[in-house]
C-alpha positions as CSV (number, residue, x, y, z in Angstrom):
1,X,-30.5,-102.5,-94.8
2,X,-28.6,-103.8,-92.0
3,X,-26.9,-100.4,-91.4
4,X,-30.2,-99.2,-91.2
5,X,-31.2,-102.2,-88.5
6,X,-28.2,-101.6,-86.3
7,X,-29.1,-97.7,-86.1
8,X,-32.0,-97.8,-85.0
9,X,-31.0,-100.9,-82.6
10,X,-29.1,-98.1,-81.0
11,X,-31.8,-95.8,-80.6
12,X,-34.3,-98.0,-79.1
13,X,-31.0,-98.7,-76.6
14,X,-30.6,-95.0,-76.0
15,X,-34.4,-94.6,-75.3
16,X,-34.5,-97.0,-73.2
17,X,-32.2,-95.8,-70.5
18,X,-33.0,-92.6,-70.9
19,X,-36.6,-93.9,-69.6
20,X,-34.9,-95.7,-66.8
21,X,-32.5,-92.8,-65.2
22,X,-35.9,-90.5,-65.5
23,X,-37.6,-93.6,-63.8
24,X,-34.8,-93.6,-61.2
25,X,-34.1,-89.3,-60.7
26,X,-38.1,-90.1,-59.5
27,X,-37.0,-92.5,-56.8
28,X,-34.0,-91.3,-55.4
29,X,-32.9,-93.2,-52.1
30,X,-36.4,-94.8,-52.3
31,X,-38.2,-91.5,-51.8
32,X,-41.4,-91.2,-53.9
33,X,-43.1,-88.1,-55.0
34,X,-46.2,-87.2,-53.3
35,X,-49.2,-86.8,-54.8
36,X,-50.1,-82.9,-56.0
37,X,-53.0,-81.0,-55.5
38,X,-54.6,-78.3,-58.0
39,X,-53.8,-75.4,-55.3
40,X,-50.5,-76.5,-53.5
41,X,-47.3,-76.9,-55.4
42,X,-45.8,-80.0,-53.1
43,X,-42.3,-80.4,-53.0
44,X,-40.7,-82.9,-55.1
45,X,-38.2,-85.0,-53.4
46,X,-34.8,-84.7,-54.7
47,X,-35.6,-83.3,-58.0
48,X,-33.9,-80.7,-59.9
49,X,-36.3,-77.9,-59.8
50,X,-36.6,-76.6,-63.6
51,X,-36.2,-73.1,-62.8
52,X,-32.7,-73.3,-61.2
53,X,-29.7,-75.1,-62.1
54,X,-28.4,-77.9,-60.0
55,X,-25.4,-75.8,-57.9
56,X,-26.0,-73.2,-55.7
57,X,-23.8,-70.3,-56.0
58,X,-22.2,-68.4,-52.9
59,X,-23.0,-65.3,-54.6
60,X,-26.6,-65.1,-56.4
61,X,-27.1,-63.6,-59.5
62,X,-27.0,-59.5,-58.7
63,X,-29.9,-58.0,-58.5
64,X,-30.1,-54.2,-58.1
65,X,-32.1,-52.2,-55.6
66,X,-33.6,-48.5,-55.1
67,X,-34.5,-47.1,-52.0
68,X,-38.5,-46.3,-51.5
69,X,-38.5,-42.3,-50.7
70,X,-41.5,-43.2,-48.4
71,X,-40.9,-46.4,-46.2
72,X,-37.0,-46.0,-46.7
73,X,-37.1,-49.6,-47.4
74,X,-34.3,-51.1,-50.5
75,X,-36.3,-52.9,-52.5
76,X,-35.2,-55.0,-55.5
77,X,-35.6,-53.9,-59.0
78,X,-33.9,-55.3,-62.5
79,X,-31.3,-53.9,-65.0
80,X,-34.6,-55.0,-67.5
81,X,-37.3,-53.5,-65.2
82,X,-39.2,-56.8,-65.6
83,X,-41.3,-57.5,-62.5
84,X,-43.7,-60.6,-62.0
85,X,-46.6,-60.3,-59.2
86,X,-46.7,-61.9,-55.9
87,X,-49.8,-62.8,-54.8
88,X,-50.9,-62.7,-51.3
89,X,-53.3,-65.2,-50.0
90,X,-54.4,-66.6,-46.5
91,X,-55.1,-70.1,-46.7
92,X,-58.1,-71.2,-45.1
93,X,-60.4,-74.5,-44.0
94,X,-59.4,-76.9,-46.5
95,X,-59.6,-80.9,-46.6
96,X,-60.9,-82.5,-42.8
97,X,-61.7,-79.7,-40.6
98,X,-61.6,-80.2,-37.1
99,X,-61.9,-78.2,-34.0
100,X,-59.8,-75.0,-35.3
101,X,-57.4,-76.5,-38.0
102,X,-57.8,-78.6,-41.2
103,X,-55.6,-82.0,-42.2
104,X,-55.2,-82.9,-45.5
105,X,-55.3,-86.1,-45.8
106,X,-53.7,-87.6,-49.3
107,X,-53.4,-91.6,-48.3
108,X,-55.7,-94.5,-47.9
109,X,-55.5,-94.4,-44.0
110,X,-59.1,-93.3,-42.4
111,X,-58.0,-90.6,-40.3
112,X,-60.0,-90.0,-37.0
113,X,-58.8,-86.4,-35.8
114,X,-59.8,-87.0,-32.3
115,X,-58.7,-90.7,-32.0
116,X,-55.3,-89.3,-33.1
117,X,-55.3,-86.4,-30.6
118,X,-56.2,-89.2,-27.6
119,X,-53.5,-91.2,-27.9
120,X,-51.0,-88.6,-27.0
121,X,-47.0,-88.7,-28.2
122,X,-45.0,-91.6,-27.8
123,X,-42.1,-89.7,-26.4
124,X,-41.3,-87.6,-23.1
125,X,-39.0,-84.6,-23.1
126,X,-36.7,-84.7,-19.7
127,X,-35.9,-81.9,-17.8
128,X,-32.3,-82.2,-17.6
129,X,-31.0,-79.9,-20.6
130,X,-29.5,-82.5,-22.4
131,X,-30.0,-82.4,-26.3
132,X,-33.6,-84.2,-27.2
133,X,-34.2,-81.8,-30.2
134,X,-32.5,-81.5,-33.6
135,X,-33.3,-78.7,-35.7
136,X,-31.7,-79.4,-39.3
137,X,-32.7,-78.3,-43.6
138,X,-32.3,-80.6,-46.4
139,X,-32.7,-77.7,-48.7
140,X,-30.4,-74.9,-46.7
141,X,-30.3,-72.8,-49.5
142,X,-33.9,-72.0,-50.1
143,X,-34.1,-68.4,-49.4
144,X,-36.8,-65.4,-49.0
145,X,-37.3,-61.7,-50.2
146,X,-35.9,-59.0,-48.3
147,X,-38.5,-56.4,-48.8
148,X,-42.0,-56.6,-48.5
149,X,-43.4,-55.7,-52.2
150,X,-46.2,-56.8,-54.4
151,X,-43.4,-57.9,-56.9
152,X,-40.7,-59.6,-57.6
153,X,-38.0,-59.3,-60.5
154,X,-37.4,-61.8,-63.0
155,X,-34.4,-62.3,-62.7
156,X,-34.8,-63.5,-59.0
157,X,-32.8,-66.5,-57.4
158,X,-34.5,-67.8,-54.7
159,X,-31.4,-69.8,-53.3
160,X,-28.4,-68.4,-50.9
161,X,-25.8,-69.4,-48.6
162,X,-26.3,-66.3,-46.8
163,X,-27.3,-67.8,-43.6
164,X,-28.8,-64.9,-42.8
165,X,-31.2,-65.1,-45.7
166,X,-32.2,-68.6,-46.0
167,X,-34.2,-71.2,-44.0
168,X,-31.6,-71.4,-41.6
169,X,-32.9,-67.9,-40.1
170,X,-36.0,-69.6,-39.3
171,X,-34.2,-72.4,-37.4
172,X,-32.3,-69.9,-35.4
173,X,-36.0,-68.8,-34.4
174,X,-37.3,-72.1,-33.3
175,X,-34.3,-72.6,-31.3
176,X,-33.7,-69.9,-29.2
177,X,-37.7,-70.4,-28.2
178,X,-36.9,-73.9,-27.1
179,X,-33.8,-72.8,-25.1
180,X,-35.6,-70.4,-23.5
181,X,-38.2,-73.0,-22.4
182,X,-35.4,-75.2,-20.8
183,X,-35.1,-77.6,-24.1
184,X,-31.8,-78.8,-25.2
185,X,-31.9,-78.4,-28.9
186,X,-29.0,-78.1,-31.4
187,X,-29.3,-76.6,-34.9
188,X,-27.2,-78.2,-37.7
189,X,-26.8,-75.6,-40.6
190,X,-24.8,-78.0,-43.3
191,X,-25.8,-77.1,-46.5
192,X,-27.2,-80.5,-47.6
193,X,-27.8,-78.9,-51.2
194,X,-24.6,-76.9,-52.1
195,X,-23.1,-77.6,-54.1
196,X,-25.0,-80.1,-55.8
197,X,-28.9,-79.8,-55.2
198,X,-29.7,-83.5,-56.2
199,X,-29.1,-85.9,-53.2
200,X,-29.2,-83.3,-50.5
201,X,-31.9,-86.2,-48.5
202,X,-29.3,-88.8,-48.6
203,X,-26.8,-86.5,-47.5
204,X,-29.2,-84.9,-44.8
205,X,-30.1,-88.4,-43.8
206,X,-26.2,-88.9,-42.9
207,X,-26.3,-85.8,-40.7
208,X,-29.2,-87.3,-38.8
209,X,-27.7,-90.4,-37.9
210,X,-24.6,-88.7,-36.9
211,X,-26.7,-86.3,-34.4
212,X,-28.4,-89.1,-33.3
213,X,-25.5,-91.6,-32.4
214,X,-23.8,-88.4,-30.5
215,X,-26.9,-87.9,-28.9
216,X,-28.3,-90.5,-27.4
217,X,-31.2,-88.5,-25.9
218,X,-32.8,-87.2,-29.1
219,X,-36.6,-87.1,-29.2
220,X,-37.6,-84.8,-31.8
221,X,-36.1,-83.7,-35.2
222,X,-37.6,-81.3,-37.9
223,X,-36.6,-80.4,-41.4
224,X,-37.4,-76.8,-42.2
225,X,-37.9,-76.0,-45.2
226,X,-39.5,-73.1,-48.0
227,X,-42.0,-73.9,-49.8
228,X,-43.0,-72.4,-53.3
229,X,-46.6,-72.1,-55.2
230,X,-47.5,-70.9,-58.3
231,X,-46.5,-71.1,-62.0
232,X,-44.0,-67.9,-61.9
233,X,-43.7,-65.4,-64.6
234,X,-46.8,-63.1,-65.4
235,X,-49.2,-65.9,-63.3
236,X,-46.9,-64.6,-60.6
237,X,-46.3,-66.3,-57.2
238,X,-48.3,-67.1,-54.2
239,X,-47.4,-65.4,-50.6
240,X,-49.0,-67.2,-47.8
241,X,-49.4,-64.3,-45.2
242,X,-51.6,-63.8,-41.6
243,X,-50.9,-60.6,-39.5
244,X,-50.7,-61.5,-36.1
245,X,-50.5,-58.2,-33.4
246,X,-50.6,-56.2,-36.7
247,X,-47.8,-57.8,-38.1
248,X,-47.4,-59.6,-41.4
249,X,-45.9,-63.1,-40.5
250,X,-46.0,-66.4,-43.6
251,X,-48.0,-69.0,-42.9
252,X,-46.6,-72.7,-42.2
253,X,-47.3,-76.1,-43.5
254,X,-46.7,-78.8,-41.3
255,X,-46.2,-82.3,-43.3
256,X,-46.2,-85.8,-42.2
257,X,-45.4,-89.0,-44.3
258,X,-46.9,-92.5,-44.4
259,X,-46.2,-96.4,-44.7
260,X,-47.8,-96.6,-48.3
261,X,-47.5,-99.8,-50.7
262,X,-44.1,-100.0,-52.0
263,X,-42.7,-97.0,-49.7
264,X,-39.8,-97.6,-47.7
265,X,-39.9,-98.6,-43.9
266,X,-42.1,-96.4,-41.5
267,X,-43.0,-97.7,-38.5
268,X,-43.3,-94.7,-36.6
269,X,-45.7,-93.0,-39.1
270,X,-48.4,-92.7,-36.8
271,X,-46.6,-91.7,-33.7
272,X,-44.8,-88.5,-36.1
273,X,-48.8,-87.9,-37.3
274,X,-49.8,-87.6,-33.7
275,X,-47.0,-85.0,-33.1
276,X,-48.2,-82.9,-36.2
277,X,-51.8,-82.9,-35.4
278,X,-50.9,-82.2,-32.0
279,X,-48.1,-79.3,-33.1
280,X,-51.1,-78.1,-35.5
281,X,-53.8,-77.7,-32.7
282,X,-51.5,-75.9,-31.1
283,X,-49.9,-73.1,-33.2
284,X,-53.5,-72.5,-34.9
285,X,-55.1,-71.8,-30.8
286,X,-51.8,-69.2,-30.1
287,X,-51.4,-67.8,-33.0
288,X,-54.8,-68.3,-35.6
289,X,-54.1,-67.5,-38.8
290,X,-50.9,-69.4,-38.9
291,X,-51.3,-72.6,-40.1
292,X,-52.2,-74.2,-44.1
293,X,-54.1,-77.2,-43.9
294,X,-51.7,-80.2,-42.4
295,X,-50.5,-82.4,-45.2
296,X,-50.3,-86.0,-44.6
297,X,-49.2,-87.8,-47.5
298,X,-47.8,-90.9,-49.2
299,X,-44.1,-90.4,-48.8
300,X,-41.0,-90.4,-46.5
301,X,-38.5,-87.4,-46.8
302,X,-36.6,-89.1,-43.9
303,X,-39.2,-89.1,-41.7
304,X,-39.0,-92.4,-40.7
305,X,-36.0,-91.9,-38.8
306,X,-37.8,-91.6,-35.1
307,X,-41.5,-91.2,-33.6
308,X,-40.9,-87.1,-33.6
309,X,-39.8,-86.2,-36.8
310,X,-41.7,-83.3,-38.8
311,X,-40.9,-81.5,-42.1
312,X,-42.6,-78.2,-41.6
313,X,-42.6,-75.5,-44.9
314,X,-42.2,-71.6,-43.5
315,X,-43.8,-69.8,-46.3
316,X,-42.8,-69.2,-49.9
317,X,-39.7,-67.8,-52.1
318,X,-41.7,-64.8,-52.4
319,X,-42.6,-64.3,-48.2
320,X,-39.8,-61.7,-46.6
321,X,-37.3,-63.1,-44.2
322,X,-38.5,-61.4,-42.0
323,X,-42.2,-63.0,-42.2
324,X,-40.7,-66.2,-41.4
325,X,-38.6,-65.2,-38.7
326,X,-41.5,-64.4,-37.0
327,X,-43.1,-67.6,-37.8
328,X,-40.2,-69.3,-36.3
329,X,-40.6,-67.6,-33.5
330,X,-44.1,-68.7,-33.1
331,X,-43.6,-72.1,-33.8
332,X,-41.1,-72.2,-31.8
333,X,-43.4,-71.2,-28.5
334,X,-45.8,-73.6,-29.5
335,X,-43.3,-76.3,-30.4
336,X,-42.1,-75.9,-26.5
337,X,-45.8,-75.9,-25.2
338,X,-46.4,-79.7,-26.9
339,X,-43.3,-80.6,-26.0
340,X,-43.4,-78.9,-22.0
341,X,-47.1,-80.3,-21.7
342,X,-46.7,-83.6,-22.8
């Protein structure tokens, strides 16, 4: 009998912290997840995603192509023959619509769209080419088709170090638009999540600081990211596309955190809201069609770092490189207008 006691004495023990490392995998670095929606798959902080394992490799699983007789285009196909559909979708009005763009609104605050939009930004870009923006991508690896196809194979690894595949592509966009408008801007392509995924905030949060000690005059930084949405498999994946000029380009989601009972420190939460309604207004009058709703939410993602900082998701895994390049390239026009006309 008391062979019996002491075993399961253990196993209640093992249970137990079990429970609290699943507890604390949920709250790394103080970062809470936000809170989900039926329709958007919101990024969990710091979490392993189930589908991947926790490394990224430098070379991704091979994947063999054929070449389409018509377009000439390589497009991806398995040893299997397996293929899953992508779903393309425009997101529309959704949550508080106001003027030509919707916010989502997922906290307790009672968000006023056009109080917000009076107050203005807290912070003034100079004119003397010194760096005031820092482009830089917790997740670096998170990476895109390369053909445009209503399918993708199973066998599919949305995660590179091929700069020229991942998000850092997109940040290459954003900053040669703010260069060419006279902003000094500087793009840090550290691969936050290689070769461990879990921690890649804390160890983004590092390179901020550094950045931000070196350069004294920074204003504004942004975390790009890619997003992902849908179950996978035969429910296939979810493309978020407008065609702008008759060109397909993904659509963005701008997000923006919030001091929320038992969050960290935010004080500048409403100043970075400001900037992404602001940012929001903007994009969606140059280039309509380009924006998902704004979502303002109930966590931190090391936002809290200054009164311009924006985490802004170009597209999907299943979106071509290429989409988002171009979104880059709008956003960063538009970024520069705010910015110029502030």
């Amino acid at each position: 009998m008391g062979r019996n006691i002491r075993k399961l004495s253990l196993l209640f023990a093992f249970v137990a912290i079990v429970a609290g490392m699943y507890s604390l995998c949920n709250r790394v670095g103080g970062y809470v997840t936000p809170k989900e929606n039926s329709v958007e798959v919101v990024k969990k902080v710091d979490e392993v995603p189930t589908t991947t394992p926790t490394t990224v490799s430098a070379t991704v699983p091979t994947t063999k192509t054929k070449v389409n007789k018509t377009t000439k285009e390589t497009v991806p196909t398995t040893s299997s023959g397996k293929n899953y559909p992508v779903i393309e979708k425009q997101f529309g009005e959704d949550g508080i619509t106001y003027d030509n763009f919707c916010v989502k609104n997922y906290t307790d605050y009672s968000l006023d769209i056009a109080t917000e939009l009076k107050r203005g930004l807290p912070f003034k870009i100079e004119k003397n080419h010194q760096v005031q923006v820092l482009i830089f991508h917790t997740h670096t690896c998170e990476s895109y088709l390369k053909s445009d196809t209503d399918y993708y194979p199973s066998d599919y690894y949305p995660r590179t170090t091929n700069n020229k595949e991942n998000v850092t592509a997109v940040g290459d966009e954003i900053e040669k638009q703010l260069k060419k408008a006279g902003i000094g801007v500087i793009h840090d392509k550290t691969k936050h999540d290689y070769p461990s995924y879990n921690g890649g905030y804390d160890r983004s949060y590092q390179t901020i600081q550094k950045y931000m000690e070196k350069y004294k005059g920074i204003k504004v930084v942004l975390d790009i990211h890619r997003d992902a949405i849908g179950e996978g498999g035969e429910s296939g994946k979810v493309k978020p596309t407008f065609k702008y000029k008759g060109k397909k380009a993904s659509q963005i989601m701008i997000m923006t955190g919030y001091q929320y009972e038992g969050g960290g420190d935010f004080p500048f939460w409403r100043d970075n809201l400001d900037f992404a309604i602001k940012l929001q207004q903007t994009a969606e009058t140059m280039y309509p069609g380009l924006t998902r709703p704004l979502n303002f939410g109930e966590y931190t993602y090391n936002l809290n770092v200054c009164n311009g900082s924006l985490l802004i998701e170009f597209g999907t895994d299943v979106n071509t490189i290429d989409e988002v390049k171009r979104s880059g390239k709008m956003v960063g026009k538009a970024l520069a207008k705010v910015l110029q006309n502030n």
